[in-house]
C-alpha positions as CSV (number, residue, x, y, z in Angstrom):
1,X,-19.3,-11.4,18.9
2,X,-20.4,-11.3,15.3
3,X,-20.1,-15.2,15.2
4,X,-21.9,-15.7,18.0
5,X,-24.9,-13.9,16.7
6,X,-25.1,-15.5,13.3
7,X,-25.0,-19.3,15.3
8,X,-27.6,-18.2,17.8
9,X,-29.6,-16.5,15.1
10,X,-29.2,-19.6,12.4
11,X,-29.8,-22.0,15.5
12,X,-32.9,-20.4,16.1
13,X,-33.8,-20.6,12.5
14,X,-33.7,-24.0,12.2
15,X,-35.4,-24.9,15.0
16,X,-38.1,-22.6,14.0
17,X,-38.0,-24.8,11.0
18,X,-38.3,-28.1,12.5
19,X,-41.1,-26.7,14.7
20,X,-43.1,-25.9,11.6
21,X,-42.0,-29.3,9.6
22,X,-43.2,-31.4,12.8
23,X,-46.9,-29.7,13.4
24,X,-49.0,-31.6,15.4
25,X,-51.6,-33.9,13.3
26,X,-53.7,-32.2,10.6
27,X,-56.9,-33.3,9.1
28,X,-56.8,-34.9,5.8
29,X,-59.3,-36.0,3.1
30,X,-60.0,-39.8,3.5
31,X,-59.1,-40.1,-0.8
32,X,-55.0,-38.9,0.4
33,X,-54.7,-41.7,2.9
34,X,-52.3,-44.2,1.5
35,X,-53.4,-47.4,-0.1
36,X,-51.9,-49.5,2.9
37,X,-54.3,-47.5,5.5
38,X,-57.2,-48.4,3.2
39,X,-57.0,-51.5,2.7
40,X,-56.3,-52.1,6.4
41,X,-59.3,-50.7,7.4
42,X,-61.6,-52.7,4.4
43,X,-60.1,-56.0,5.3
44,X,-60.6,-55.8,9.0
45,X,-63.6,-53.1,9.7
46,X,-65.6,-54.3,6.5
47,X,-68.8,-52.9,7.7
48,X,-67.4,-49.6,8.5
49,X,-66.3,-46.7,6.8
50,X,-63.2,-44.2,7.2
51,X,-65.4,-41.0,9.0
52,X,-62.1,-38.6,8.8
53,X,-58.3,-38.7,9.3
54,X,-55.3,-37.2,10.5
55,X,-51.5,-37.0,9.2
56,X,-48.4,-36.3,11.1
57,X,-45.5,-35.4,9.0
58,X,-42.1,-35.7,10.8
59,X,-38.7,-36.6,9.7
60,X,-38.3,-39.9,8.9
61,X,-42.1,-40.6,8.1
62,X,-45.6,-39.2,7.9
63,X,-48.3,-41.5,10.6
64,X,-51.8,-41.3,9.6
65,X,-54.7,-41.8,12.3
66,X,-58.4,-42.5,11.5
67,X,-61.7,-42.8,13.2
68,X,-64.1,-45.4,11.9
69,X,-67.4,-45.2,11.7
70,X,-67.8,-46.9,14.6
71,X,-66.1,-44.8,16.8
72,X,-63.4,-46.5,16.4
73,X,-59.5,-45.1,16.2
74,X,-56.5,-46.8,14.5
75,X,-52.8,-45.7,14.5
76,X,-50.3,-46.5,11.6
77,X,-46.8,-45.6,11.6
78,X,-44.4,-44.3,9.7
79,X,-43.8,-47.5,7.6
80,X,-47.9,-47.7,7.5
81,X,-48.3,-50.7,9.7
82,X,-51.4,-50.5,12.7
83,X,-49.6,-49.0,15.9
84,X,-52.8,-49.3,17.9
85,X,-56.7,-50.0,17.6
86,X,-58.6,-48.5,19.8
87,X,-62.7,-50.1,19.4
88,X,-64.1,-48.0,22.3
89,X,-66.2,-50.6,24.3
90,X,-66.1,-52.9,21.3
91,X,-64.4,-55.6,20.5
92,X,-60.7,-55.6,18.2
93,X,-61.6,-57.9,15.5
94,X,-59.6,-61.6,15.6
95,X,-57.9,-60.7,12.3
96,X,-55.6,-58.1,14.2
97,X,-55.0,-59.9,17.4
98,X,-52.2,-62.6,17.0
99,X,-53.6,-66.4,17.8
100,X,-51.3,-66.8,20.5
101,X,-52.9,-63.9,22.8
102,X,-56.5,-64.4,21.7
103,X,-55.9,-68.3,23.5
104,X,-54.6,-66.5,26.3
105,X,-57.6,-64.1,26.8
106,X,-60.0,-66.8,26.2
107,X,-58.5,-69.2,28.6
108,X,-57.6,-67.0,31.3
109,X,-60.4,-63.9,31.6
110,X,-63.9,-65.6,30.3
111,X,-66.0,-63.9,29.1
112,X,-63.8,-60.9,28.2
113,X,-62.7,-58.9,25.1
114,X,-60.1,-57.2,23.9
115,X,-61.3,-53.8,22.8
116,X,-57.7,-52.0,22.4
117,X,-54.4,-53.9,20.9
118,X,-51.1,-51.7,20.9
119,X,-47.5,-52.6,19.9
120,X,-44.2,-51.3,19.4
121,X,-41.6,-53.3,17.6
122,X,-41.0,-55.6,20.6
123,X,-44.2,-56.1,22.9
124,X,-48.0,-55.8,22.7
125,X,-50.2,-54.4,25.3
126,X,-53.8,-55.0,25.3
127,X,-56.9,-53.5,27.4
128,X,-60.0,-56.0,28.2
129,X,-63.7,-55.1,28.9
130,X,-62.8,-54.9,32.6
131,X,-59.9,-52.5,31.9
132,X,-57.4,-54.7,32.7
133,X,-54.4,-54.5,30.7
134,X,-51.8,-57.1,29.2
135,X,-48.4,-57.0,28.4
136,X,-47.2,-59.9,25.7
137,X,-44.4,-60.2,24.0
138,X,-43.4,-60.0,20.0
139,X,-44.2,-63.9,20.1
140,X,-47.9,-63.2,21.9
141,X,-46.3,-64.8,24.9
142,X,-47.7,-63.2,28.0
143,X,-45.5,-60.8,29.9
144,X,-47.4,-59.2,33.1
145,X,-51.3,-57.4,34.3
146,X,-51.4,-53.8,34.8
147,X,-54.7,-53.2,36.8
């Protein structure tokens, strides 16, 4: 019985623990961002500045979010590579967008942008002015619409 009680109570210690180790994204001053999140956001948002950010220590990693002056949100993940850009209503900026799916925006939706790029180690999804969404491939080869 006395067992018992010391698993269940060190159990609930530790996850206690890792509750408290994995809290929810906290603000951060824009000068404790890492270099790599910097310099992203100077090569491709040149005319924009960092307005605040967010960290997300877990295990493994810490992400880091930020919100441009524009409104606009990016993503990094744990190894401080873009997970997702999110321009609101305006356009991603070519230098993010691989070649291969900005030809296949251009040739099949006129007239359209892409104002949000997201990928994952294997596929990128991307959402046009019109809301329509695309589903590509590590290669920028396209996969399927979600409408």
């Amino acid at each position: 019985m006395k067992q018992t009680r010391l698993f269940l109570l060190t159990l609930m210690s530790l996850l206690m623990i890792s509750v408290s180790i994995s809290a929810d994204d906290q603000p951060i001053p824009v000068n404790q961002l890492p270099a790599s999140v910097t310099t992203f956001a100077k090569k491709h948002f040149p005319k924009q500045t960092i307005q605040s950010a967010e960290k997300d220590a877990e295990f493994g990693g810490t992400e880091y979010e930020i919100y441009l002056s524009s409104g606009t949100k990016v993503k990094f993940n744990k190894r401080g590579n873009w997970d997702k850009v999110d321009c609101g209503a305006g356009a991603v900026p070519a230098t993010i967008v691989p070649a291969a799916i900005s030809k296949y925006v251009k040739a099949n939706y006129p007239g359209q942008i892409i104002t949000k790029i997201e990928r994952d180690g294997s596929k990128y999804e991307v959402e046009l002015s019109n809301r329509t969404e695309l589903k590509f491939d590590s290669k920028g080869r396209f996969l399927k619409v979600d409408r």
